[in-house]
C-alpha positions as CSV (number, residue, x, y, z in Angstrom):
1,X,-5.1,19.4,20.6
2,X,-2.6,17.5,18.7
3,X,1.0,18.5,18.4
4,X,1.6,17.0,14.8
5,X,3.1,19.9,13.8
6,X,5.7,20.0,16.2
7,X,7.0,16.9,14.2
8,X,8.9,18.3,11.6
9,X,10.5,15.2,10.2
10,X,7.3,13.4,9.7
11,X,5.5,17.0,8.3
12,X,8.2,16.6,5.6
13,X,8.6,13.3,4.7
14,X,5.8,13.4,2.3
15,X,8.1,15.2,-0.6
16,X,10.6,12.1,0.0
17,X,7.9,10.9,-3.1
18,X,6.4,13.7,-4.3
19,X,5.3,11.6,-7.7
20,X,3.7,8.8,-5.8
21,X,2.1,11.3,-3.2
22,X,0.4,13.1,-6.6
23,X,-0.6,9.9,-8.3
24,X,-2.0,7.5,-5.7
25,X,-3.5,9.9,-3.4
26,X,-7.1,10.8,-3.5
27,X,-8.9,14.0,-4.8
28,X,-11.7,15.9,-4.1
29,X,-15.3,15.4,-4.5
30,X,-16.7,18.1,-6.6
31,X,-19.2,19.1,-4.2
32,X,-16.9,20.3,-1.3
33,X,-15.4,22.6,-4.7
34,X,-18.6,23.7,-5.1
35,X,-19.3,24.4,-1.3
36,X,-16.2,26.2,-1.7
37,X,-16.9,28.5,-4.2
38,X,-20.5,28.8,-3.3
39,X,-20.4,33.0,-3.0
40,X,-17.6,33.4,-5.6
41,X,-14.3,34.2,-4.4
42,X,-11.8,34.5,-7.2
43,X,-8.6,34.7,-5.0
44,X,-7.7,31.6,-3.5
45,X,-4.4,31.0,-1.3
46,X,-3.9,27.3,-1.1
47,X,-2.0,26.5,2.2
48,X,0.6,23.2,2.3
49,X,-0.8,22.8,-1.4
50,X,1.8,19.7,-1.4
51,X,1.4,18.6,-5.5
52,X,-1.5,21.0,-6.4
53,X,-4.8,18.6,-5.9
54,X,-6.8,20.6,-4.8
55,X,-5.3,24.2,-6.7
56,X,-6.0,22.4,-9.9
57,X,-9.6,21.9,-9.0
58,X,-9.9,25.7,-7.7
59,X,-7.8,27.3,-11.0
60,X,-10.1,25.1,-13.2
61,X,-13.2,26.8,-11.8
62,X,-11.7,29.7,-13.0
63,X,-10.0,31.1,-9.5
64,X,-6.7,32.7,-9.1
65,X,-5.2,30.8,-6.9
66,X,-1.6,30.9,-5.3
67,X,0.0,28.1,-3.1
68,X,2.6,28.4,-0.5
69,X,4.3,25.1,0.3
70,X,7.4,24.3,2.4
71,X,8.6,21.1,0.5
72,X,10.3,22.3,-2.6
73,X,10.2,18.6,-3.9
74,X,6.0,18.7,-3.5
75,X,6.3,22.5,-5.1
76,X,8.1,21.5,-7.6
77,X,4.9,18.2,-8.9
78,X,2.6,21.5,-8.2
79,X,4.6,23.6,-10.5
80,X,4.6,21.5,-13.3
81,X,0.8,21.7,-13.2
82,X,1.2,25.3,-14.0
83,X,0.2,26.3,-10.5
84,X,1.9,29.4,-8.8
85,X,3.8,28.1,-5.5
86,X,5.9,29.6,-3.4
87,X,8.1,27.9,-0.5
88,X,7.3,28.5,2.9
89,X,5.2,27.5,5.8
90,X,1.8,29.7,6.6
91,X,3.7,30.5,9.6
92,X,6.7,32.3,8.2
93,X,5.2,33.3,4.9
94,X,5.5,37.4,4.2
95,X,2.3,38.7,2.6
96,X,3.6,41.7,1.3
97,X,0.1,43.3,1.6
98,X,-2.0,40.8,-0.7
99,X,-4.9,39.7,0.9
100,X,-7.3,36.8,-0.4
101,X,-10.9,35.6,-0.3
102,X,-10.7,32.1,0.7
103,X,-7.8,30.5,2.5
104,X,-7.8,26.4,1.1
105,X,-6.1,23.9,3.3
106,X,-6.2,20.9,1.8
107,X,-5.0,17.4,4.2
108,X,-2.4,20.0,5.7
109,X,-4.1,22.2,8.9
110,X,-2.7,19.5,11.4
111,X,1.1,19.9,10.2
112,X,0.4,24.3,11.0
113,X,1.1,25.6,14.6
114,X,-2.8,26.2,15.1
115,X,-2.5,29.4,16.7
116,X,-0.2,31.4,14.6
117,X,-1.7,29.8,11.7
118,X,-5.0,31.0,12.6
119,X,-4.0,34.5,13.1
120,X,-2.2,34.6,10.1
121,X,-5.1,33.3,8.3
122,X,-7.2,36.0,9.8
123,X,-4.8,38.6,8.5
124,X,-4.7,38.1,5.4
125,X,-8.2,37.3,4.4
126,X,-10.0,40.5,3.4
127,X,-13.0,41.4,5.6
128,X,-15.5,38.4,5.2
129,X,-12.9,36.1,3.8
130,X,-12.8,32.4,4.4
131,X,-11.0,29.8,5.7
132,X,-11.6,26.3,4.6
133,X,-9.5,23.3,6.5
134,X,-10.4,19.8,4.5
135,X,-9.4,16.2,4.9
136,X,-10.1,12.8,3.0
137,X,-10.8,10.0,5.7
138,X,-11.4,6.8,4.4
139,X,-12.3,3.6,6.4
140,X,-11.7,0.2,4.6
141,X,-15.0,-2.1,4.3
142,X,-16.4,-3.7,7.3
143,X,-15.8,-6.9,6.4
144,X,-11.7,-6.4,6.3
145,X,-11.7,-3.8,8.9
146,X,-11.2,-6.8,12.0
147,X,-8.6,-8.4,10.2
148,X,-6.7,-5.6,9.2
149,X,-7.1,-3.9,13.0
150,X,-5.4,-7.3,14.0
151,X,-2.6,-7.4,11.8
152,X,-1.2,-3.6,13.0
153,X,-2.0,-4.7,16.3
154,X,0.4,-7.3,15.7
155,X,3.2,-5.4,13.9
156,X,2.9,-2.2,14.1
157,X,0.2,-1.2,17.6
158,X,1.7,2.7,17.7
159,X,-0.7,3.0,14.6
160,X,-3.1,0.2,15.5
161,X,-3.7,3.4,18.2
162,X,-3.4,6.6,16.3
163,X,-3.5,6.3,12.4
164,X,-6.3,8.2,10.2
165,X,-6.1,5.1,7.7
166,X,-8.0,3.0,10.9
167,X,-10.5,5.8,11.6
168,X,-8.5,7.8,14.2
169,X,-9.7,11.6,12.7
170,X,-10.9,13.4,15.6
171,X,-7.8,15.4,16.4
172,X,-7.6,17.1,13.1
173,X,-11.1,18.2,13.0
174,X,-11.3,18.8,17.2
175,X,-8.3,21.1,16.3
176,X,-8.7,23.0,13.7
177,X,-12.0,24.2,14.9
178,X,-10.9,25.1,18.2
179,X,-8.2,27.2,17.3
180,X,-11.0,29.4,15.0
181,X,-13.0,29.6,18.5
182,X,-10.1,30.5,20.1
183,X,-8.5,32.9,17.5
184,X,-10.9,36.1,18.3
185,X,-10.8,37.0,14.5
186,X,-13.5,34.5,12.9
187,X,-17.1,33.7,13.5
188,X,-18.2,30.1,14.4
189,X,-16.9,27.7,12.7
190,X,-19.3,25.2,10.3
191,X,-19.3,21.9,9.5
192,X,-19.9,19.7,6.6
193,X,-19.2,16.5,4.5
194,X,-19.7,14.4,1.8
195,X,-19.6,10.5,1.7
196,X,-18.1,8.7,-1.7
197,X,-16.0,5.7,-1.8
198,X,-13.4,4.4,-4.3
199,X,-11.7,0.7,-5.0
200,X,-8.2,0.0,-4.5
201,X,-6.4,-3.3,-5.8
202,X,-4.1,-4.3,-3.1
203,X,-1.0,-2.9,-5.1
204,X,-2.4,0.7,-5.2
205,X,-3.7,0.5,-1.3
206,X,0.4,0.0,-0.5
207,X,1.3,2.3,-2.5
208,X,-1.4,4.6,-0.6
209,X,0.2,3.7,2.9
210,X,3.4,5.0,1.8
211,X,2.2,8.1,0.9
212,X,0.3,8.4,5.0
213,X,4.2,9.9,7.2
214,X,2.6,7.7,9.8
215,X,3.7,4.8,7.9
216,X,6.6,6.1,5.9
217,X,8.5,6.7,9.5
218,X,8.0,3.5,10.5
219,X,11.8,0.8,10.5
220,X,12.2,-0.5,7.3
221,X,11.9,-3.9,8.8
222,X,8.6,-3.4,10.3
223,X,7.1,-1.4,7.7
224,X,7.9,-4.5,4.8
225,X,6.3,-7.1,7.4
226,X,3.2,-5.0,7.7
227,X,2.5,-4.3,4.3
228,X,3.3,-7.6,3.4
229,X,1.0,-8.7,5.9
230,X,-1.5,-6.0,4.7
231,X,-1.2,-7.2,1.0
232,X,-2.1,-10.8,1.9
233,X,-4.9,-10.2,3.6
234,X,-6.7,-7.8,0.9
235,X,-5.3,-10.5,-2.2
236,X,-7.1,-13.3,-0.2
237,X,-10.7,-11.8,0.0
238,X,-10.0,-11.1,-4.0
239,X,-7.5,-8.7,-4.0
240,X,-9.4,-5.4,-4.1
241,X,-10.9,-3.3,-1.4
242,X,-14.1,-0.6,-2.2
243,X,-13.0,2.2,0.7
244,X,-15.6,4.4,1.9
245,X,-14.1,7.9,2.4
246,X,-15.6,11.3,3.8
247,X,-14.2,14.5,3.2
248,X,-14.8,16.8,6.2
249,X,-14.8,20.8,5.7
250,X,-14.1,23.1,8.7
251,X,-14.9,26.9,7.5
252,X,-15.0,30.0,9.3
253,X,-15.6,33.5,7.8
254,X,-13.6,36.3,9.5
255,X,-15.2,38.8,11.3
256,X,-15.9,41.9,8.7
């Protein structure tokens, strides 16, 4: 199981650029809201809700929805969508006896201790509750996907290894569900996801990068040679790139 959230300076580097984070990044195909919201839950608490993507979806299908985030610089993009956010990580965050239907955890699951973040989720759900891990993981197009691979082999191999951005997603997903197996309090955990792509001109797919801590953390010096490198590559095929994303759902129910 991966130990991502042991890494505390790279699970907080996103709010560094909270505004890019909220503009670049992708949202959320409207069928994993509707899987979501499927049997009607109407409290929602949205877990590392970072700039509010996904709340905004949930609140405009009519949910009440509160996020708990530890990056008062992401909190603070989230808050300005109207969105109800307090500071904290799942981990240390006091309930105060509320309790919710579905527990949201939007692109965040693998930056929570997976234990104590599954028992916590487990306690405060109400009997039958939900919880719903998701993630965006998009592939470029087979046709750049060789030359890219070669270029962070060249400059940059740690993430030639290891980053989502080249396909490397089976730690989050391998995680998340076996902490639910392990936890005692949910039933088995389900599976689904949806395919959709979206173009990127080679400007917004750097600006994307910097938004992935993988990246952000890298030297300055080696980080400007690859997305220079990066750039080049996607302007000389045309200078856009259609990326082919899936967004994965994990959910368990707990156990009434």
């Amino acid at each position: 199981m991966s130990a991502l959230h042991a890494d505390r300076a790279r699970a907080e580097s996103f709010g560094a650029d909270a505004s890019r984070y909220d503009r670049v990044r992708p949202s959320y195909p409207a069928a994993l809201i509707d899987e979501l919201l499927a049997d009607g839950p109407a409290t929602v608490l949205d877990v590392g809700c970072g700039t509010g993507i996904a709340a905004a979806l949930l609140r405009e299908r009519g949910c009440d929805v509160l996020g708990i985030e530890p990056d008062e610089r992401m909190a603070r993009v989230a808050r300005g969508k109207g969105l109800d956010v307090e500071i904290a990580s799942l981990e240390g965050w006091q309930a105060r006896g509320r309790r919710f239907e579905l527990l949201a955890c939007a692109q965040a699951w693998h930056w929570i201790d997976p234990q104590i973040g599954t028992a916590k989720a487990a306690e405060v759900l109400s009997g039958g509750g939900r919880l719903a891990a998701f993630w965006n993981f998009g592939a470029p197009p087979p046709a750049l996907s060789a030359t890219l691979e070669h270029i962070y082999e060249r400059i940059a191999p740690e993430l030639a290894r290891q980053s989502v951005l080249l396909g490397h997603t089976e730690d989050r997903l391998r995680g998340v569900t076996l902490a639910i197996e392990q936890s005692g309090g949910f039933g088995p955990p389900q599976a689904r996801k949806w395919s959709w792509s979206r173009k990127y001109t080679s400007a917004l797919w750097l600006e994307l990068l910097l938004t992935h801590s993988d990246h952000k953390m890298l030297p300055a010096a080696e980080r400007d040679s690859l997305l220079e490198a990066l750039g080049a590559a996607i302007d000389a095929v045309g200078g856009t790139l259609e990326v082919s994303y899936e967004t994965h759902l994990v959910s368990a129910r707990t156990l009434a």
